[in-house]
MARMARMI-470277 format. One line per 10 residues: number of its first residue (from 1); for each residue y, z, x of N, C-alpha, C. Coordinates in nm, 2 decimals, padded with zeros to 4 digits, m for minus. Each point is the difference from the previous one (the first is absolute). Layout:
N
NUM	Y,Z,X,Y,Z,X,Y,Z,X ~ ...
END
This chain:
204
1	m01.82,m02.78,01.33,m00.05,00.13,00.04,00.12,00.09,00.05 ~ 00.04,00.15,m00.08,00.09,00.07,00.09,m00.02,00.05,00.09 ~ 00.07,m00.01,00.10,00.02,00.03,00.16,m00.05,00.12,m00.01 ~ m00.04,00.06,00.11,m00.05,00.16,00.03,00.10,00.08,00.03 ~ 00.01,00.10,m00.09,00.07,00.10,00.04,00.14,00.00,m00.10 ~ m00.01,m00.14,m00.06,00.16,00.00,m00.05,00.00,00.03,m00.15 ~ m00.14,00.07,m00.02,m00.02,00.07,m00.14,00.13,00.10,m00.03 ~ 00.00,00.09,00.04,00.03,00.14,00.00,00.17,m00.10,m00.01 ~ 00.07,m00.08,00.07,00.12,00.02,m00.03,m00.01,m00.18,m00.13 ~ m00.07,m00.09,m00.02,00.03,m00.02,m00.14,m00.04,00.05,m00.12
11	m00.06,00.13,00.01,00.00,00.09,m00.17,00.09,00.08,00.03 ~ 00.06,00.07,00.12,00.15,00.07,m00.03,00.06,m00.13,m00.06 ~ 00.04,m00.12,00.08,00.11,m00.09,m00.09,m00.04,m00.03,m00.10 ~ m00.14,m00.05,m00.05,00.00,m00.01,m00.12,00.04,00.13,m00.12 ~ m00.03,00.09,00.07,00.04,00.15,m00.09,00.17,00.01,00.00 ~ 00.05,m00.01,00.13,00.13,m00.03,m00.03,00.06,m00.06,m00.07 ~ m00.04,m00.14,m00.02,00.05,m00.11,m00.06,m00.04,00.00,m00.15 ~ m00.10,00.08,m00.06,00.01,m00.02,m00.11,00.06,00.12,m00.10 ~ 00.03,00.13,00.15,00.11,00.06,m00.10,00.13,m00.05,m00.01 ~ 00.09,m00.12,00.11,00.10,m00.03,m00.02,00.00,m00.08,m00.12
21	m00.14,m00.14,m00.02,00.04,m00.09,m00.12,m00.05,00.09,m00.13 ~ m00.05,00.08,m00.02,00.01,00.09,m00.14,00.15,00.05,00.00 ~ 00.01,00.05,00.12,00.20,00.07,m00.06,00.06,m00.12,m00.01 ~ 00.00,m00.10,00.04,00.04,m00.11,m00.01,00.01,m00.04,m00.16 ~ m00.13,m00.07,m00.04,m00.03,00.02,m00.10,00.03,00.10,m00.15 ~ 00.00,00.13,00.01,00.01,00.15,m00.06,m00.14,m00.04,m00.09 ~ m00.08,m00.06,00.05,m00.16,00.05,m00.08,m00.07,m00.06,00.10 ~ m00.17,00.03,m00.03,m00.11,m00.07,00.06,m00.02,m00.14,m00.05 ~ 00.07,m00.02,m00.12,00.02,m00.17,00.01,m00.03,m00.12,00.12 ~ m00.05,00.03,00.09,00.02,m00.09,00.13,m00.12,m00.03,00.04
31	m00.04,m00.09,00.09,m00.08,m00.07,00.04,m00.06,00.03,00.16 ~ m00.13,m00.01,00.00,00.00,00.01,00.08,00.04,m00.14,00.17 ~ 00.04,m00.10,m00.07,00.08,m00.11,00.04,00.08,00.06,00.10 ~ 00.13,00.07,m00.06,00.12,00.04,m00.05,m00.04,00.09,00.12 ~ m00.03,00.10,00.01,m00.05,00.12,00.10,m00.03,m00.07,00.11 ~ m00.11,m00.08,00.04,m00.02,m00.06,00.10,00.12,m00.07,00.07 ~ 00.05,m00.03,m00.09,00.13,m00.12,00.08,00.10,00.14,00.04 ~ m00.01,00.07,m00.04,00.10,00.08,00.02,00.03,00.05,00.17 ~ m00.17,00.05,m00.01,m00.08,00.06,00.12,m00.05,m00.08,00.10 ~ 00.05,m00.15,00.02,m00.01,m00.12,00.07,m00.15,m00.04,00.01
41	m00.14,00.00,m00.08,m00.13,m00.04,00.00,m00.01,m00.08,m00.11 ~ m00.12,m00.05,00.03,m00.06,m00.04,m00.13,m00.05,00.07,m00.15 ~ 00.03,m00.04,m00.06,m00.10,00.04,m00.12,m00.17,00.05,00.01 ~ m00.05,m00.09,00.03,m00.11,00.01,00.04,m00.04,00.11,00.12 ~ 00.09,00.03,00.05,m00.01,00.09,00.13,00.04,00.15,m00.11 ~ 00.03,00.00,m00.06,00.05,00.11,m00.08,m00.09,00.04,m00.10 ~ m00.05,m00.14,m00.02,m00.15,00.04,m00.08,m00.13,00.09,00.05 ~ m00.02,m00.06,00.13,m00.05,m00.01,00.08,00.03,00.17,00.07 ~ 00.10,00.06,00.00,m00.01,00.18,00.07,00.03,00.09,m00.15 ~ m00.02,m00.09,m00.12,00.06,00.14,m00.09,m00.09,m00.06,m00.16
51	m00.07,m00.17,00.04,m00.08,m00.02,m00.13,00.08,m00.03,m00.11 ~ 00.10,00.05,m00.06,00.07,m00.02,m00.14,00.18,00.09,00.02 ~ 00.06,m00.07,m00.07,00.12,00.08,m00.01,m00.04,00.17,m00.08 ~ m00.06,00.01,m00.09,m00.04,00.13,00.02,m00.02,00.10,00.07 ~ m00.08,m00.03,00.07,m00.03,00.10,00.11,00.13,m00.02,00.14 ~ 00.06,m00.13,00.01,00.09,00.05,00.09,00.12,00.12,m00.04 ~ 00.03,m00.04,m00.13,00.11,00.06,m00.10,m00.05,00.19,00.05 ~ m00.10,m00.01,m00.05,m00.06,00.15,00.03,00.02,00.04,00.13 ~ m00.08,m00.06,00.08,00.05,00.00,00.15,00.14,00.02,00.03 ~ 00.12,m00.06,m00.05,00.10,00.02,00.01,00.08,00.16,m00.02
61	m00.06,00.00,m00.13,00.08,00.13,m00.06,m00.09,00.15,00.09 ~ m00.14,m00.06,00.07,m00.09,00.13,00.05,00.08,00.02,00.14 ~ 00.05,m00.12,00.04,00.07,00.00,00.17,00.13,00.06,m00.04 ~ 00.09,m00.04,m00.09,00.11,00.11,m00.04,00.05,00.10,00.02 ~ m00.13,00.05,m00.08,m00.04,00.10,m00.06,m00.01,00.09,00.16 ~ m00.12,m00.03,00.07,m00.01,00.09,00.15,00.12,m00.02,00.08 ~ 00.10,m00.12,m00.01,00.05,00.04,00.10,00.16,00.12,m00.06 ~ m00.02,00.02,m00.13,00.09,00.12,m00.01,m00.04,00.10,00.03 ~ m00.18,00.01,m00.06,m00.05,00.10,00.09,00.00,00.05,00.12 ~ 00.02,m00.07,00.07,00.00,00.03,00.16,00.14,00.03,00.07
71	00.07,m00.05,m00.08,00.13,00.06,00.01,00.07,00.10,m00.04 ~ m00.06,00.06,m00.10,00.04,00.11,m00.08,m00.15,00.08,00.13 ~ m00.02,00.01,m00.01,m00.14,00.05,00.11,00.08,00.04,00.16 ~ 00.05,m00.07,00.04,00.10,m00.02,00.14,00.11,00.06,m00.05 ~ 00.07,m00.03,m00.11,00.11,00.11,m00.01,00.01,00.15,m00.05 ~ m00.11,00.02,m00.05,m00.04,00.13,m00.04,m00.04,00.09,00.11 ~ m00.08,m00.09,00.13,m00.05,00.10,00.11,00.15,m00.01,00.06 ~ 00.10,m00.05,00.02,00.12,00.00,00.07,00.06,00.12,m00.07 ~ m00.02,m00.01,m00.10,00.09,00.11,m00.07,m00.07,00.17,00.06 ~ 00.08,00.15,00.00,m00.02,00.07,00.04,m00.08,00.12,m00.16
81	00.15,00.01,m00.10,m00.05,00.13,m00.05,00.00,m00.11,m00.18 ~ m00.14,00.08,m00.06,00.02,m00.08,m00.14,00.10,m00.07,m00.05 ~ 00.17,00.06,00.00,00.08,m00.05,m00.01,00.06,m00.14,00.00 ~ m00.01,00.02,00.15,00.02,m00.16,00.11,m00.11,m00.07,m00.05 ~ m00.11,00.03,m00.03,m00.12,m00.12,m00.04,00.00,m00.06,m00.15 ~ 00.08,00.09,m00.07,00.02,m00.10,m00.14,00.13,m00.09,m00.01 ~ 00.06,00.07,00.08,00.14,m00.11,00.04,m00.07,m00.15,00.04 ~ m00.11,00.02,00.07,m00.10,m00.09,00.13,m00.02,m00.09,m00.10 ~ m00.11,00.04,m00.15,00.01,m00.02,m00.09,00.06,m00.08,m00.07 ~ 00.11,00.03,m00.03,00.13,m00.05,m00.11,00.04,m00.17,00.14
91	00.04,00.03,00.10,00.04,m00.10,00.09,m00.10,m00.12,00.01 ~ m00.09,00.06,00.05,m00.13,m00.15,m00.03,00.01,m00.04,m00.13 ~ 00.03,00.06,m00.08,m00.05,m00.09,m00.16,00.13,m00.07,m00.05 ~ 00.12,00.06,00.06,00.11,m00.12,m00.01,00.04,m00.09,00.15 ~ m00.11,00.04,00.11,00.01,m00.10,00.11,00.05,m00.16,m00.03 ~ 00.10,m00.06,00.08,00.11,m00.12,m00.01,m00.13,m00.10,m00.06 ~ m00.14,m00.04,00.07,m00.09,m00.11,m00.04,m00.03,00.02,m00.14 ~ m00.02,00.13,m00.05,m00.04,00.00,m00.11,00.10,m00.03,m00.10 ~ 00.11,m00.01,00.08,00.13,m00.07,m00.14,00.00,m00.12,00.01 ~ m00.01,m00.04,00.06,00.01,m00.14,00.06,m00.03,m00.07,m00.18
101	00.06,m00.13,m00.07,00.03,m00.02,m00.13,m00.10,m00.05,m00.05 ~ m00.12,m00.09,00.09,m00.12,m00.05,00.02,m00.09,00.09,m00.02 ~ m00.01,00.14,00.05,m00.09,00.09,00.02,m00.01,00.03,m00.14 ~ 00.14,00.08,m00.07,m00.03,00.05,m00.06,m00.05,m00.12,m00.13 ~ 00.03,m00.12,m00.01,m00.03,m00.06,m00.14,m00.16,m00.02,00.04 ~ m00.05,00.00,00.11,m00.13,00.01,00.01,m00.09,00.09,m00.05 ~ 00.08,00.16,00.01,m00.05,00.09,m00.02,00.00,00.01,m00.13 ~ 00.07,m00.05,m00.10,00.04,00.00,m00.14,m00.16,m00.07,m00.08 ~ 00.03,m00.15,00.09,m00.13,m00.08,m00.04,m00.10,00.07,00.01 ~ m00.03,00.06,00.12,m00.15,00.06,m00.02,00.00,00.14,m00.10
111	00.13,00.04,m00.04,m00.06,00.12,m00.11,00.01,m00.09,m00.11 ~ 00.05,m00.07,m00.02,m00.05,m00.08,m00.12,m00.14,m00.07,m00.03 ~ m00.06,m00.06,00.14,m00.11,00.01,00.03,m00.09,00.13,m00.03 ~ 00.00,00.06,00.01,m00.08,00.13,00.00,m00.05,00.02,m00.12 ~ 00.08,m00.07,m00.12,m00.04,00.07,m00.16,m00.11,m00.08,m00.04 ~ m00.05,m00.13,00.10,m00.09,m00.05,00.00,m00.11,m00.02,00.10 ~ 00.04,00.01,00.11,m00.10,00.04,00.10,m00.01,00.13,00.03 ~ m00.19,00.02,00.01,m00.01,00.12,00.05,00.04,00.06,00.10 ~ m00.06,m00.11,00.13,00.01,00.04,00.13,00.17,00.04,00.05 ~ 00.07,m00.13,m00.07,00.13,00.06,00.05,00.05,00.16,m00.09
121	m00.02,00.04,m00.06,m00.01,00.08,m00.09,00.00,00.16,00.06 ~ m00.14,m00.06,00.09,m00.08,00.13,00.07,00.09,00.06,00.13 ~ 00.07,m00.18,00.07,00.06,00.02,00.15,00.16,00.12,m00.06 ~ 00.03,m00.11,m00.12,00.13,00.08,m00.04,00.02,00.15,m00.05 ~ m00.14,00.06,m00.05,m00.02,00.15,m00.03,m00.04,00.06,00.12 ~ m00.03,m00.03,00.10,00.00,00.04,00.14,00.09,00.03,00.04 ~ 00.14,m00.13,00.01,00.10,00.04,00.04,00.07,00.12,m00.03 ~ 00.00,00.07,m00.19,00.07,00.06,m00.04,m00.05,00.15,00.01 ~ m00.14,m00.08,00.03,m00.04,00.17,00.02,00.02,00.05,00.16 ~ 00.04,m00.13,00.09,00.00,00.10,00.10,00.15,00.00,00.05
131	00.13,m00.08,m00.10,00.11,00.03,00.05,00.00,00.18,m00.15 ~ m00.08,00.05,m00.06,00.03,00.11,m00.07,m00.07,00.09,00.10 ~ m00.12,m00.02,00.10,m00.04,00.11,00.05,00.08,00.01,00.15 ~ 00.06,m00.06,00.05,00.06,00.03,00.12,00.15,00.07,00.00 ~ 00.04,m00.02,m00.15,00.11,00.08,m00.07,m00.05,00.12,m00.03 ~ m00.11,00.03,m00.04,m00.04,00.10,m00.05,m00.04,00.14,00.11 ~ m00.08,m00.07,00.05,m00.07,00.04,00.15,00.11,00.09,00.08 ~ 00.13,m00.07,00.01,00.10,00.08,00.08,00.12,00.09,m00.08 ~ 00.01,m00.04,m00.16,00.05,00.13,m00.12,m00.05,00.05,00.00 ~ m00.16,00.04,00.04,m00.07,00.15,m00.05,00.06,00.09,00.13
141	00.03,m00.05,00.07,00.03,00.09,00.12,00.17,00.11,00.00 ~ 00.08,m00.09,m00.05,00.08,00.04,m00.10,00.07,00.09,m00.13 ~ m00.13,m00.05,m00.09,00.00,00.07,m00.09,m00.10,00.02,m00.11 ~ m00.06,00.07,m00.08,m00.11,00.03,m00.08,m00.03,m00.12,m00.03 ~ m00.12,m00.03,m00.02,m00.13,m00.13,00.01,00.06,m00.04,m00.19 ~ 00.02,00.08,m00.08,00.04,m00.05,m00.12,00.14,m00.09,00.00 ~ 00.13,00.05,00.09,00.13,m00.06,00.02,m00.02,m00.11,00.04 ~ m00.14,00.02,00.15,m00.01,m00.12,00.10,m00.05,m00.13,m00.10 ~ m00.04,00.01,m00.06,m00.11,m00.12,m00.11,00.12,m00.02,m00.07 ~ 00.07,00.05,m00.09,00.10,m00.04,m00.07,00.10,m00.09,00.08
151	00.10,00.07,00.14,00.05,m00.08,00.10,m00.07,m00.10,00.03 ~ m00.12,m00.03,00.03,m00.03,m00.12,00.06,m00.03,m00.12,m00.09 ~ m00.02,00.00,m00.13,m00.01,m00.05,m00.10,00.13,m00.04,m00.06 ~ 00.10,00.06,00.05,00.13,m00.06,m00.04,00.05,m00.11,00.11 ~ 00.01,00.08,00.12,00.00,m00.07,00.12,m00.08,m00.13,m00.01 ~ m00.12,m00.01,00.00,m00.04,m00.12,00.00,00.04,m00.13,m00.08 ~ 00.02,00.09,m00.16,00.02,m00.08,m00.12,00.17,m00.07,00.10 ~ 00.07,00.06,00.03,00.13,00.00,00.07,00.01,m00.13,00.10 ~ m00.09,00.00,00.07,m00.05,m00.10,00.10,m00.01,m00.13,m00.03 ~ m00.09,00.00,m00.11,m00.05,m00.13,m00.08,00.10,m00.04,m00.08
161	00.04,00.07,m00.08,00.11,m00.03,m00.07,00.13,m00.06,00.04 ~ 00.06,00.04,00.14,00.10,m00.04,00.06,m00.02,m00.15,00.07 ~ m00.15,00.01,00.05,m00.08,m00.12,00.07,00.03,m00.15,m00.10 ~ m00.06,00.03,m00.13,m00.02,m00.04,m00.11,00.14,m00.12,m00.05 ~ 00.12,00.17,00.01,00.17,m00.06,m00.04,00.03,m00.06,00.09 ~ m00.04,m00.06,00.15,00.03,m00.11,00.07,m00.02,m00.10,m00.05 ~ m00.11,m00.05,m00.08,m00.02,m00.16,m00.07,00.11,m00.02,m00.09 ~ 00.14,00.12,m00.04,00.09,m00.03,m00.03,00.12,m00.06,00.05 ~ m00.03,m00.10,00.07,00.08,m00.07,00.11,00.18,00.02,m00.03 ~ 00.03,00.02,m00.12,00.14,m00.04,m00.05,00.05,00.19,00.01
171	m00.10,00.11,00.03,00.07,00.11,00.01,m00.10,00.06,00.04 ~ m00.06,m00.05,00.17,m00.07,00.05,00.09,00.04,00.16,00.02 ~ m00.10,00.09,00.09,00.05,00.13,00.05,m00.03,00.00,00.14 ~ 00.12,00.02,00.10,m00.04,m00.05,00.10,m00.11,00.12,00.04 ~ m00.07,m00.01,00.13,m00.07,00.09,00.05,00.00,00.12,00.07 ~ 00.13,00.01,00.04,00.06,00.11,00.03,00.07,00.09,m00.15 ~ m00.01,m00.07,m00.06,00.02,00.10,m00.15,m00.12,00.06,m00.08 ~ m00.11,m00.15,00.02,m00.10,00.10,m00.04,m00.11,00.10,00.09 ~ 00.04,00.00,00.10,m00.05,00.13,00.10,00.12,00.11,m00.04 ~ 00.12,m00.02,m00.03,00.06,00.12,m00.01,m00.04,00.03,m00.15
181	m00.02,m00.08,m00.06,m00.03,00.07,m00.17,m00.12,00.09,00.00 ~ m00.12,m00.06,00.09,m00.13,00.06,m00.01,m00.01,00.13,00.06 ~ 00.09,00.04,00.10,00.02,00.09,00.12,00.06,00.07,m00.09 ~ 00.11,m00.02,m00.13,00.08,00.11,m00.05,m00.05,00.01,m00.12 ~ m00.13,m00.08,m00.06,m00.07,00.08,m00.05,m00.05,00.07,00.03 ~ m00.09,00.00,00.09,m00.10,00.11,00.05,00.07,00.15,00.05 ~ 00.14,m00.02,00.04,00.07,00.10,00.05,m00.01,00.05,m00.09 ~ 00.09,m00.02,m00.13,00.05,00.04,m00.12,m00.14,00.13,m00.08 ~ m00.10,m00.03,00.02,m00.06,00.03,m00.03,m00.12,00.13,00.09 ~ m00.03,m00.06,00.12,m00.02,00.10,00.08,00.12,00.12,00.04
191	00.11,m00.04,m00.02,00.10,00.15,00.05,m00.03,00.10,m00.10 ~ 00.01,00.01,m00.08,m00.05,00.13,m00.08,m00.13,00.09,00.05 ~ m00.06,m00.11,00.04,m00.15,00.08,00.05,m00.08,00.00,00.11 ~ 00.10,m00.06,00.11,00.01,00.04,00.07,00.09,00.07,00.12 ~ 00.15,m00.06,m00.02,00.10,00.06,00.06,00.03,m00.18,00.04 ~ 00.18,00.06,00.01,00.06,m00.10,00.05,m00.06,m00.04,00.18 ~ m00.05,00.11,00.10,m00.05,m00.09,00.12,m00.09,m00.09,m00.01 ~ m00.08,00.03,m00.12,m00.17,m00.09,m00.01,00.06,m00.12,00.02 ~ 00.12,m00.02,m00.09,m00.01,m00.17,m00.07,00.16,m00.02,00.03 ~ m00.01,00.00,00.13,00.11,m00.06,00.06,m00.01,m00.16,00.02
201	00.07,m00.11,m00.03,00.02,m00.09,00.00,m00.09,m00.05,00.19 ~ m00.06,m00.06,m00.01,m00.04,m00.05,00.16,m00.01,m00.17,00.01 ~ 00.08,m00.03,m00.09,00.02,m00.17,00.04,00.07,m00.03,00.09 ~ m00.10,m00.10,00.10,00.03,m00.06,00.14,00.09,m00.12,00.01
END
């Protein structure tokens, strides 16, 4: 019987632990054995708060998933003028955990996952639509709603893409290059239309 109360912190470890043995791994290949031992329980106890490796897997990538939200959420209210909040933007989405070499081959697995599961499918079109609307949201302020959609759509593709060329381990980009690449695209592109003050560099 599991102890009272000690729910809530073995499905964080088990959610933790099975994004480390997927990066571990670089697929969903793995067991739910493998995860348990990871996360110091039993199997059965794993069965037991999540039913099937499926639904913990899901579970995994939905807890992810919120806690960039909430972070990009905290650093956007810290930020002051549109500006400063797409920088907010760009910095969470190359924040140090998310490089981490684990994370990202996890993150690889589950879009690979996605061409066949729905549900993960759904969590990962969520993400993209809401790292394109919080790009978007603070370009219109900037500049015409037609530029802003084009910018943010590059930007994003920018993000992912740079995210992506980390699983190239043998000609990584470190993180401080890809915040200045994303930062001088968006510059490059808002000065024309809005003036060199708008889109002054604000990396912290």
């Amino acid at each position: 019987m599991p102890k009272v109360g000690m729910e809530p912190v073995r499905r964080k470890a088990l959610v933790d632990a099975a994004m480390r043995v997927i990066g571990d791994h670089g697929s969903l290949t793995v067991t739910m054995s493998e995860i348990a031992k990871q996360a110091g329980v039993s199997p059965a106890l794993a069965h037991h708060y999540f039913g099937s490796k499926e639904q913990l897997l899901i579970e995994t990538v939905r807890h992810h998933l919120q806690r960039l939200r909430d972070s990009t959420v905290t650093a956007m209210r810290a930020a002051k003028t549109p500006r400063e909040k797409l920088s907010a933007v760009i910095h969470v989405s190359f924040h140090a955990d998310q490089f981490a070499p684990e994370t990202i081959a996890a993150w690889l697995a589950f879009y690979a996952e996605a061409q066949r599961s729905e549900e993960t499918r759904r969590f990962l079109v969520i993400y993209a639509r809401r790292l394109r609307s919080n790009l978007l949201a603070n370009l219109k302020a900037l500049c015409p709603r037609e530029d802003a959609e084009r910018i943010a759509e590059g930007a994003a593709a920018m993000i992912d893409g740079l995210y992506i060329r980390q699983s190239l381990r043998s000609a990584p980009i470190s993180i401080e290059a890809s915040i200045a690449l994303t930062e001088d695209y968006i510059n490059s592109l808002l000065a024309p239309l809005s003036g060199e003050a708008a889109v002054q560099r604000t990396d912290k």
